[in-house]
N, C-alpha and C positions, 0 to 999 in steps of 0.2 A: 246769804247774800244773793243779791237778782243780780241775773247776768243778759244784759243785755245784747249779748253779741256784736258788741260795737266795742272797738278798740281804740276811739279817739279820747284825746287829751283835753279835762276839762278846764278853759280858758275863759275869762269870762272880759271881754275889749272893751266896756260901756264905760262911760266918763260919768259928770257930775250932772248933764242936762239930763237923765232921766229921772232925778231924782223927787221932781216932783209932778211925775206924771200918776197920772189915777191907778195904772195897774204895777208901777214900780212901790206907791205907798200902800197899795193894798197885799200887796206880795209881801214883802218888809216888815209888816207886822204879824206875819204870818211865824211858826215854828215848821220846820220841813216836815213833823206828823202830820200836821193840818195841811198844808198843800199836798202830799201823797195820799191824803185821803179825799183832795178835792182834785183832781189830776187832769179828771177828763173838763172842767169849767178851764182851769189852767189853758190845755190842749188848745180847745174854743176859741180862749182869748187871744191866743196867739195865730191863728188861724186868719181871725179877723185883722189882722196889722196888716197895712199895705207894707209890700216887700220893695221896700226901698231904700237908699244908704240914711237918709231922714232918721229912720226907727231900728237901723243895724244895733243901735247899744242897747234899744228894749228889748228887742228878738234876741240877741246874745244873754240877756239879765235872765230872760223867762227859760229860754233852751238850759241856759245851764241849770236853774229850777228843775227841768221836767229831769234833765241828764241826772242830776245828783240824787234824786226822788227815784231813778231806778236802780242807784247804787244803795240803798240803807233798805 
């Protein structure tokens, strides 16, 4: 197991409007092998999000992707 040296608790707040955003339906059809082994395009994407409460449930949907991705 990878240890990320973070102790927080993975929570994921996002509702039903992300659902049909491009990188919530592209992630989704994803299995968590294939996003840890695409991690750093993940990383990217979330990068590029404007930090705003707007996109808080996609930035929460992806983080916990990238969190869980370093627990397996």
């Amino acid at each position: 197991m990878h240890d990320s040296g973070h102790d927080y608790a993975i929570n994921y707040v996002g509702g039903v409007e992300i659902l049909t955003h491009p990188l919530y339906v592209k992630r989704s059809a994803q299995t968590f092998k294939e996003i840890k082994a695409d991690l750093t395009d993940l990383k990217a994407e979330l990068e590029d999000i404007q930090a705003n409460m707007d996109n808080l449930a996609l930035v929460s949907y992806l983080s916990t992707l990238i969190r869980i991705s370093g627990l397996i």
